[in-house]
TORKOL-4160 file (C-alpha; in steps of 0.2 Angstrom, whole numbers, padded with zeros to 4 digits, m for minus):
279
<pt num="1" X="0089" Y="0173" Z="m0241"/>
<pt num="2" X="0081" Y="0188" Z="m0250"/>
<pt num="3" X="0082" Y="0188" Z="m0270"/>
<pt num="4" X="0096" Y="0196" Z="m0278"/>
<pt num="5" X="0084" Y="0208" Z="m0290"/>
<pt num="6" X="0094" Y="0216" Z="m0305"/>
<pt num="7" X="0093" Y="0234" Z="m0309"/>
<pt num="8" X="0080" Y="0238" Z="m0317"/>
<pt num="9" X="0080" Y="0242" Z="m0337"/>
<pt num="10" X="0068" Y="0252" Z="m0345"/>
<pt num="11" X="0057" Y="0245" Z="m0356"/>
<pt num="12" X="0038" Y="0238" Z="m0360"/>
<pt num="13" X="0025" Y="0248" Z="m0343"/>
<pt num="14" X="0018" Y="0232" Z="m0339"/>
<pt num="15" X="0032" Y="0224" Z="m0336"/>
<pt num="16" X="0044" Y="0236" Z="m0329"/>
<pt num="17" X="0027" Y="0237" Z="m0316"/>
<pt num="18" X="0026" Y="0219" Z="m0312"/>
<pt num="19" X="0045" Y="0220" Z="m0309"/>
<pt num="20" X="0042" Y="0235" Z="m0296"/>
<pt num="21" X="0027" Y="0225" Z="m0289"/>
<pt num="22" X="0035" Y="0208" Z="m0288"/>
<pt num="23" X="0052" Y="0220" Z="m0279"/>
<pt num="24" X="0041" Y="0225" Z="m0266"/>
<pt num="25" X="0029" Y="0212" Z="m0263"/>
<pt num="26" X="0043" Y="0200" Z="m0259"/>
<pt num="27" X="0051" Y="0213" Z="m0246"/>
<pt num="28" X="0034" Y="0213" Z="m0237"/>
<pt num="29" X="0032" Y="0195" Z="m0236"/>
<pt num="30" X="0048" Y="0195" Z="m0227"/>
<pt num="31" X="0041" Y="0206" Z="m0217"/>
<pt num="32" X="0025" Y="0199" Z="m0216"/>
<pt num="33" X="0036" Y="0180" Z="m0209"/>
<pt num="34" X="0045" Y="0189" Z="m0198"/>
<pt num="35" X="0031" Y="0196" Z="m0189"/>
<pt num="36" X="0022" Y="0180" Z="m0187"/>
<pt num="37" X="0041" Y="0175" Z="m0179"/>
<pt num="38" X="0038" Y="0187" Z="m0166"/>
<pt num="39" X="0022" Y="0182" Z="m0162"/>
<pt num="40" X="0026" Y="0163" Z="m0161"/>
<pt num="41" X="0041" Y="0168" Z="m0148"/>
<pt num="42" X="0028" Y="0179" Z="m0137"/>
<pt num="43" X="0020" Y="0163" Z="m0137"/>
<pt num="44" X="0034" Y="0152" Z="m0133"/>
<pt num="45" X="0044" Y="0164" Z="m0123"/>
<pt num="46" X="0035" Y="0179" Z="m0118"/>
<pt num="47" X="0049" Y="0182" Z="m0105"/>
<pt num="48" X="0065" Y="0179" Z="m0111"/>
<pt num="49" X="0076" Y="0190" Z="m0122"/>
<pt num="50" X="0074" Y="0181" Z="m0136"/>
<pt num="51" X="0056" Y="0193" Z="m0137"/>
<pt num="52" X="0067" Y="0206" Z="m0140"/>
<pt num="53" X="0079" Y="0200" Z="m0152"/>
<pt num="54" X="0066" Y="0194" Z="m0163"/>
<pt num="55" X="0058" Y="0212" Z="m0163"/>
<pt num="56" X="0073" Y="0219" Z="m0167"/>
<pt num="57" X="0074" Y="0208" Z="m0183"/>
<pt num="58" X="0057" Y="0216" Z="m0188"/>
<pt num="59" X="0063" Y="0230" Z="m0187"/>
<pt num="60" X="0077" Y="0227" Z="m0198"/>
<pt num="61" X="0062" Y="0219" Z="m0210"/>
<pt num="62" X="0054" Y="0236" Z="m0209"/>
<pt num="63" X="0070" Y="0245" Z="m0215"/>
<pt num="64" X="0075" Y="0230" Z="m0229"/>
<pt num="65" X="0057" Y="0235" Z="m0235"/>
<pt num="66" X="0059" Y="0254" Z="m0235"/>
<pt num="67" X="0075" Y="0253" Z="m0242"/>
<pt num="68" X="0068" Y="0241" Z="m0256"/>
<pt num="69" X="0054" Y="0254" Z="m0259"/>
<pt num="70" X="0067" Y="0269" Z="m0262"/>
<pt num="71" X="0077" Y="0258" Z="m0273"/>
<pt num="72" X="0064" Y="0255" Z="m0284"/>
<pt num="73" X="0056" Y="0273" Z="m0284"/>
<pt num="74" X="0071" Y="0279" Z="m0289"/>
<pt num="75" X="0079" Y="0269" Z="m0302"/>
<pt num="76" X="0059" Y="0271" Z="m0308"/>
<pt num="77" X="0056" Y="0291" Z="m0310"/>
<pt num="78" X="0079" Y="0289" Z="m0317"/>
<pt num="79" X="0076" Y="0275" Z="m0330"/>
<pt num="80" X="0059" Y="0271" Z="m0336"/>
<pt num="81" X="0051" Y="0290" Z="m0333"/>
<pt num="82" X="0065" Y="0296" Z="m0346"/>
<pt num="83" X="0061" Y="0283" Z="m0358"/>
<pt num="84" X="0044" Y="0282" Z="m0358"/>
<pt num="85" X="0043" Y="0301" Z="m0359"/>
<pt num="86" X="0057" Y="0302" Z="m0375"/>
<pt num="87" X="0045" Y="0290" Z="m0381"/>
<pt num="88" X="0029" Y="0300" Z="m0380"/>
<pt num="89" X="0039" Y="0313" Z="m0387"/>
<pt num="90" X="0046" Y="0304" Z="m0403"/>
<pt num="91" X="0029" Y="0298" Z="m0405"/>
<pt num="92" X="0022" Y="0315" Z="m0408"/>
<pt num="93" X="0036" Y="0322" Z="m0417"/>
<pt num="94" X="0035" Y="0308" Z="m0429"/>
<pt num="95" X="0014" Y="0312" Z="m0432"/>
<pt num="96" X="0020" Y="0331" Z="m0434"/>
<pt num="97" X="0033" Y="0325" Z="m0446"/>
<pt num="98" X="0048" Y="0333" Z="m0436"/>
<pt num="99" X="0063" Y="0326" Z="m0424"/>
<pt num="100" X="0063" Y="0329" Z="m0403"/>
<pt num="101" X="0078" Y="0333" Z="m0395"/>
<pt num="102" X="0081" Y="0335" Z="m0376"/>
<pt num="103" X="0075" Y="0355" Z="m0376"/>
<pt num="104" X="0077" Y="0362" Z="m0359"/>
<pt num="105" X="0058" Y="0363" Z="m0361"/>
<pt num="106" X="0059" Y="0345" Z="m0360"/>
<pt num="107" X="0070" Y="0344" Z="m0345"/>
<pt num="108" X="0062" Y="0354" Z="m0336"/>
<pt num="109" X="0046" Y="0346" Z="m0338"/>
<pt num="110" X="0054" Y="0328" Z="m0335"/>
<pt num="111" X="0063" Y="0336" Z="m0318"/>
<pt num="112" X="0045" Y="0340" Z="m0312"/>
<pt num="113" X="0037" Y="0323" Z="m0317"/>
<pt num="114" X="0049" Y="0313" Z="m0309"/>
<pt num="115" X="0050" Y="0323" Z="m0293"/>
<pt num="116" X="0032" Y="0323" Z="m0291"/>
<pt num="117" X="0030" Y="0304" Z="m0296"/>
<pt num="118" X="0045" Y="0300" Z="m0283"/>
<pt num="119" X="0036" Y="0308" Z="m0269"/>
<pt num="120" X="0020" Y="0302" Z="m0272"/>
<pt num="121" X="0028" Y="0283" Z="m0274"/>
<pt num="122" X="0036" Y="0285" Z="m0257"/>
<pt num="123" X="0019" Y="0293" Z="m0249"/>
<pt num="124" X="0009" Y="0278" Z="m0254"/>
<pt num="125" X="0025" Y="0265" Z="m0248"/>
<pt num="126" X="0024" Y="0275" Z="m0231"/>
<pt num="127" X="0005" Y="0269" Z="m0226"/>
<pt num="128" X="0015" Y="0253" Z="m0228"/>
<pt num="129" X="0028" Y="0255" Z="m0216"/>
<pt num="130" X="0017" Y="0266" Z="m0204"/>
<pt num="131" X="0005" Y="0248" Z="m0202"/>
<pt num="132" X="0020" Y="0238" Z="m0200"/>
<pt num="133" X="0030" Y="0252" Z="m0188"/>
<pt num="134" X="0011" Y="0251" Z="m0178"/>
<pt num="135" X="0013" Y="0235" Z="m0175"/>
<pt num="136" X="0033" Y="0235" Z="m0168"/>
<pt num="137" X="0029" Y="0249" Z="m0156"/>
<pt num="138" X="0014" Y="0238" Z="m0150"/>
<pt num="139" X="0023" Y="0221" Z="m0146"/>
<pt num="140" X="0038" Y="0231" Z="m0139"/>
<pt num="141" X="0026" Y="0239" Z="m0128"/>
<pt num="142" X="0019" Y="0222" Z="m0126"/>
<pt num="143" X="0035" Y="0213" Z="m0121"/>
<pt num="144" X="0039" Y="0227" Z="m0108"/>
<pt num="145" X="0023" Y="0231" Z="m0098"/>
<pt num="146" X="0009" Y="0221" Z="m0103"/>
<pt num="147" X="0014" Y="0201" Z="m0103"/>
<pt num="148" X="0021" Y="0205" Z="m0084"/>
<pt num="149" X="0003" Y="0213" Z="m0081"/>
<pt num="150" X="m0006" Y="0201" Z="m0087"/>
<pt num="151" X="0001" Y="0186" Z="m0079"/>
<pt num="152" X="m0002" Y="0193" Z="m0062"/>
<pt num="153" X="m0017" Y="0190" Z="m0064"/>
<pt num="154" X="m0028" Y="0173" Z="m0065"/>
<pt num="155" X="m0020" Y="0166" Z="m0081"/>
<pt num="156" X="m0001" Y="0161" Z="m0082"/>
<pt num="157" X="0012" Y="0170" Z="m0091"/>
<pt num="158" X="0013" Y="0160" Z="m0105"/>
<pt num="159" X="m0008" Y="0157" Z="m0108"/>
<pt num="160" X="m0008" Y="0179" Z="m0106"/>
<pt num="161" X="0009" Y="0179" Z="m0119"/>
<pt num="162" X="m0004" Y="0169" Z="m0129"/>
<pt num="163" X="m0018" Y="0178" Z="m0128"/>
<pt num="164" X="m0009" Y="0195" Z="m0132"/>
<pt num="165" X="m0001" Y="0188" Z="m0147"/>
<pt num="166" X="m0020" Y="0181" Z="m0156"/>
<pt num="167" X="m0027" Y="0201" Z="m0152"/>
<pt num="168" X="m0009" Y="0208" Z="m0161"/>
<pt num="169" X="m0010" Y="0197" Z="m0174"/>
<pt num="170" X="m0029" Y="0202" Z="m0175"/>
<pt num="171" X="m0024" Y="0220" Z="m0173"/>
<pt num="172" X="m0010" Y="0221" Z="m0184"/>
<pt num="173" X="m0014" Y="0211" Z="m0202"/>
<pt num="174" X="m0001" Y="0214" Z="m0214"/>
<pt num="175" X="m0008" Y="0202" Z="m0226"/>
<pt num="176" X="m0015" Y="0216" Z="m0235"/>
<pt num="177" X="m0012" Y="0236" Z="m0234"/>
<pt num="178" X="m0026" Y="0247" Z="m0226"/>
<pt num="179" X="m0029" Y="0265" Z="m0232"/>
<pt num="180" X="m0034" Y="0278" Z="m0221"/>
<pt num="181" X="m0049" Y="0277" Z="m0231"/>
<pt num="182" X="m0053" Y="0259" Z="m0226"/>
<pt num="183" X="m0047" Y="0250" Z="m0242"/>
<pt num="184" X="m0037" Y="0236" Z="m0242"/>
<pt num="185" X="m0025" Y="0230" Z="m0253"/>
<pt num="186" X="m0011" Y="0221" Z="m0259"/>
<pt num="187" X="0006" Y="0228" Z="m0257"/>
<pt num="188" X="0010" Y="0219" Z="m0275"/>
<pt num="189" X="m0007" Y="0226" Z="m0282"/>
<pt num="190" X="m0003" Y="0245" Z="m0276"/>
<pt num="191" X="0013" Y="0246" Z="m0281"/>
<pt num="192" X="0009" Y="0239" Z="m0300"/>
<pt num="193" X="m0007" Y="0252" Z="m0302"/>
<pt num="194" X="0005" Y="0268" Z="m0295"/>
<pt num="195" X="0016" Y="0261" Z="m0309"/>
<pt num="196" X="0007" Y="0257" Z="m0323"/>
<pt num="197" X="m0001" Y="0275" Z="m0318"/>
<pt num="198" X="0015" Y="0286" Z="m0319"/>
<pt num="199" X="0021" Y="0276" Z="m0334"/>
<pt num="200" X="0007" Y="0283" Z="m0344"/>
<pt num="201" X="0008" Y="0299" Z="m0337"/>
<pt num="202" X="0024" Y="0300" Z="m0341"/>
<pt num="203" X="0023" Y="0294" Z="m0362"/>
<pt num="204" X="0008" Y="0306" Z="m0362"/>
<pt num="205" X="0018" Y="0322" Z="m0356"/>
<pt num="206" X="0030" Y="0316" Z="m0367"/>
<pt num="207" X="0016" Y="0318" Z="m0382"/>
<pt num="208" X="0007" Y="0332" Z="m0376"/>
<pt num="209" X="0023" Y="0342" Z="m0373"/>
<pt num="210" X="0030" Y="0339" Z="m0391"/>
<pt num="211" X="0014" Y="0343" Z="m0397"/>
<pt num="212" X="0012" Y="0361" Z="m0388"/>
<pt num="213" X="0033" Y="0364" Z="m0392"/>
<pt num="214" X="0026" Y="0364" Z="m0411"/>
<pt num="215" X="0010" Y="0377" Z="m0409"/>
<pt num="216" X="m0002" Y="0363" Z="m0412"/>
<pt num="217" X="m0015" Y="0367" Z="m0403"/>
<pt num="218" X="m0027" Y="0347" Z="m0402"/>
<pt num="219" X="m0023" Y="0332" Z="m0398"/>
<pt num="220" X="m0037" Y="0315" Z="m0404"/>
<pt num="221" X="m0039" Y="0304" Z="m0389"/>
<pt num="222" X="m0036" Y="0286" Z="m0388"/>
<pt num="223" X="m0045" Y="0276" Z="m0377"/>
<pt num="224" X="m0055" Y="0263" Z="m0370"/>
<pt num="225" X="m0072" Y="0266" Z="m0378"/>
<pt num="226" X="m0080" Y="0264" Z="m0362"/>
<pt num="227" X="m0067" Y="0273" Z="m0353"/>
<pt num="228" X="m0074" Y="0294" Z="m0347"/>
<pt num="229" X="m0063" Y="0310" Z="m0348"/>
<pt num="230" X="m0060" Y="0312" Z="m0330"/>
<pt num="231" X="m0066" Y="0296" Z="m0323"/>
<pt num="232" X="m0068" Y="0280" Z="m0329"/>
<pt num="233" X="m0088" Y="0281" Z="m0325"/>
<pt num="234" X="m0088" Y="0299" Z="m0333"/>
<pt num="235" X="m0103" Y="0299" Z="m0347"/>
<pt num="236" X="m0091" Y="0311" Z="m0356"/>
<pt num="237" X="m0081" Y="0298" Z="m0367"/>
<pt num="238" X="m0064" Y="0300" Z="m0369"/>
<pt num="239" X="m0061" Y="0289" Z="m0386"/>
<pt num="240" X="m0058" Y="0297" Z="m0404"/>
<pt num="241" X="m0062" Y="0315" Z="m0397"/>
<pt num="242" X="m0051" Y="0330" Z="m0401"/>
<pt num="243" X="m0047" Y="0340" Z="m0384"/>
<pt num="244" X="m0036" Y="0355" Z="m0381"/>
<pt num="245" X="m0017" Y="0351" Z="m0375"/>
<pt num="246" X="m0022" Y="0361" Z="m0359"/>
<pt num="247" X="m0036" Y="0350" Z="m0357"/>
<pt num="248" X="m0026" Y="0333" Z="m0360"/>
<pt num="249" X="m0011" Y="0341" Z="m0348"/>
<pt num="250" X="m0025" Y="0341" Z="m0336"/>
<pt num="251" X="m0031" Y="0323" Z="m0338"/>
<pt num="252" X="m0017" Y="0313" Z="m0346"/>
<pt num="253" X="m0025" Y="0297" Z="m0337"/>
<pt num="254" X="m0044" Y="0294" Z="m0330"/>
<pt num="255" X="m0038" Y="0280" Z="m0318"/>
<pt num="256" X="m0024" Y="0270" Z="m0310"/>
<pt num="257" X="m0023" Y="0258" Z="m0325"/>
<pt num="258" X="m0030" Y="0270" Z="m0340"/>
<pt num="259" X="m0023" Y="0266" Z="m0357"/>
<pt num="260" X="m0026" Y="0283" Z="m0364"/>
<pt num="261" X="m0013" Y="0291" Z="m0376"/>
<pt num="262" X="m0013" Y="0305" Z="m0387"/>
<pt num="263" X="m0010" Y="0311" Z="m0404"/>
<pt num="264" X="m0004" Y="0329" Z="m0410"/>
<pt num="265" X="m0018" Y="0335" Z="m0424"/>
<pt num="266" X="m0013" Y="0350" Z="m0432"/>
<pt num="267" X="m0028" Y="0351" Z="m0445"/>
<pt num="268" X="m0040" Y="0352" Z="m0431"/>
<pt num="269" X="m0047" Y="0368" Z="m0428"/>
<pt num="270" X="m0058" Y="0367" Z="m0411"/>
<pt num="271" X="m0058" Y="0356" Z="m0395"/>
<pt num="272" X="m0076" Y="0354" Z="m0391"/>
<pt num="273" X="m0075" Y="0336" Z="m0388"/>
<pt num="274" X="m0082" Y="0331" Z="m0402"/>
<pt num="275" X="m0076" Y="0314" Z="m0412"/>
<pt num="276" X="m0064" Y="0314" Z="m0423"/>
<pt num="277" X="m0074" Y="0305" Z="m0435"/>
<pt num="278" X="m0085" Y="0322" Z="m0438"/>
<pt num="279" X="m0071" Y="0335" Z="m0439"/>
């Protein structure tokens, strides 16, 4: 029986990331069992009707885990986006010695983050579901034309079942995600680093938004000293520099697990990148 999971409450990034990760990692190792089911029954029955029943019960795994991904991406951009965005906020009110309120400014800027973080979520969840839906069509087809095919031939039903269940299984891994671009990963690891990504984007909008609502102009970086501006391996260092709050709009993160935040600086008077140390 699947876990019970809570609603989620907003609170600490990492966390409220593992909780997303640990959501949908669970949903995909169900889904993961069930297709190692199917295969074990075109083992033991590639004939019967017991093929299609357990395919169907994949499918339903396939559902359980879009359903699971929805349900986190939304109470996601509708509970922790919010707060981790009033939090940016308050944080640069606070340096600028002044109070935040819920502006339509603010709105407006939080609507767009959390659309744009939704879709985004449920973009990277579909490469997911299109491996695991890859792999349904395939057996179906299997179960229909193929086992019947191949036992005609010099090899009984059941050793061809065999046979065509190890080159699924070999065909269709869903121990691991595969990108378009050949990487592969984790479901768990995926959805913790998308997390942990919007969550920072969304307390550094916070920030930056406050910061440009009181005509301040720069913002000091914090950072990992070995983390770059645009990249992590950018030789452009992001720590302790003052950069424009266009700039910082532009690159509120360097990469999918950045630690970079923002502070309003009002007594600055350019955004050359230079340290804060020498202004």
């Amino acid at each position: 029986m699947a876990y019970d999971w809570p609603p989620l409450v907003p609170g600490d990034p990492d966390e409220v990331a593992q909780r997303v990760a640990a959501v949908l990692d669970e949903a995909w190792h169900r889904l993961a069992a069930q297709q190692e089911r199917v295969l074990k029954t075109f083992e033991q029955q590639p004939r019967g009707r017991l093929v299609l029943l357990t395919l169907e019960e994949f499918k339903r795994a396939v559902q359980a885990f879009r359903r699971a991904a929805d349900t986190e991406a939304l109470a996601f951009v509708r509970r922790q986006l919010p707060y981790l965005y009033q939090q940016g906020a308050e944080q640069a009110a606070a340096r600028l010695g002044a109070r935040f309120t819920w502006t339509m400014i603010h709105r407006d800027a939080l609507l767009s983050l959390a659309s744009d973080s939704y879709a985004d979520f449920l973009r990277r969840s579909e490469e997911a579901e299109r491996m695991a839906t890859a792999f349904y069509r395939a057996a179906r087809a299997a179960a229909r034309r193929e086992v019947p095919l191949l036992a005609a031939g010099n090899v009984t039903a059941k050793q061809a079942a065999s046979n065509l269940a190890v080159r699924l299984r070999d065909e269709h891994q869903l121990a691991h995600v595969v990108y378009r671009n050949g990487a592969r990963v984790p479901v768990g690891v995926w959805a913790e680093a998308a997390t942990l990504a919007k969550s920072a984007v969304a307390y550094n909008a916070g920030t930056l938004n406050r910061t440009r609502e009181a005509g301040v102009r720069y913002v000091e970086v914090f950072d990992g000293m070995d983390c770059g501006w645009v990249s992590h391996q950018d030789p452009d260092k992001a720590a302790r520099t003052i950069r424009s709050v266009e700039d910082a709009a532009e690159f509120p993160i360097a990469h999918p697990r950045c630690r970079r935040s923002f502070s309003p600086r009002p007594d600055a008077a350019s955004g050359n990148a230079d340290t804060a140390d020498r202004l």
